[in-house]
N, C-alpha and C positions, 0 to 999 in steps of 0.2 A: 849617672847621666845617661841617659837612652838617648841611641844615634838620633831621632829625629833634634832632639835637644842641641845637636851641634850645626845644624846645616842655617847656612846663611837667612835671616828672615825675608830679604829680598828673594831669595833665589828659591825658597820654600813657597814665597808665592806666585812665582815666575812657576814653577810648578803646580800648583792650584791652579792655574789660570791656562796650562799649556790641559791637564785633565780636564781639567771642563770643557776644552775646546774638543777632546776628541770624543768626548760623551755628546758632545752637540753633533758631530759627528754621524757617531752611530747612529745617532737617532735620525737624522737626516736618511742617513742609510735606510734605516728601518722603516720608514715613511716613504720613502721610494720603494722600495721593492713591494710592500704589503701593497700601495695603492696601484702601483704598473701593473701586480697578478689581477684587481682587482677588477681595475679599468679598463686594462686596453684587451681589447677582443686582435685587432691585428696590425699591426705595426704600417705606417704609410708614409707618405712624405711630410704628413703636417698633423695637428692634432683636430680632431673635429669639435663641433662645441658641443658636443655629447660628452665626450673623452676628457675634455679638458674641463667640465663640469664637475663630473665624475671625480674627476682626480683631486681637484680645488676643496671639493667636499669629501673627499676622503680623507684627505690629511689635514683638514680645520677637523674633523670629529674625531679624528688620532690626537690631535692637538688638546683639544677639549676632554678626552677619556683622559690620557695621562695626566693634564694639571688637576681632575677629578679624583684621583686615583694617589696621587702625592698629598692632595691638600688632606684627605680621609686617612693616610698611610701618621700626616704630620699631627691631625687631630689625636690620633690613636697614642703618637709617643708622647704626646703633650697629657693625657688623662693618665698615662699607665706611670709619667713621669721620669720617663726617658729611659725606662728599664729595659729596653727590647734587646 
C-alpha cells in the first residue's frame, strides 16, 4: 500500500482543493505583476482609463493565452493517450 493509499479521502481532498487554491494564487500573482510592468508608466493616486484599460486587457489576453495553451496541452495528452 503507497502512503497516498492511506490518507483520509476527505482530507485528501481538502487537499486538492487547499492546492488548487494557491495555483489560483500564483497565477493571480502572475497576472499582476506581468500586467503592472506592462501597464503602468508611473504609479499616482488613482488609475487613469488608459491604465486601467491597459491592465483589463492585459490579463483578459493572459486569461485567454493560458486556457488556449491547456486546452492544446489537453488535446495533445488526449491523441498521444495519456503517455506524456
Amino acid at each position: 500500500m503507497s502512503g497516498n493509499d492511506q490518507i483520509d479521502p476527505a482530507l485528501r481532498q481538502e487537499l486538492m482543493i487547499e492546492e488548487q487554491k494557491a495555483k489560483f494564487q500564483m497565477q493571480v500573482h502572475k497576472f499582476t505583476d506581468t500586467c503592472w510592468d506592462k501597464c503602468m508608466d508611473k504609479p499616482g493616486n488613482k488609475l487613469d482609463g488608459k491604465t486601467e484599460t491597459c491592465l483589463v486587457n492585459c490579463v483578459e489576453r493572459f486569461i485567454d493565452t493560458t486556457l488556449l495553451i491547456t486546452k492544446r496541452f489537453g488535446e495533445l495528452v488526449q491523441r498521444s493517450g495519456g503517455g506524456f
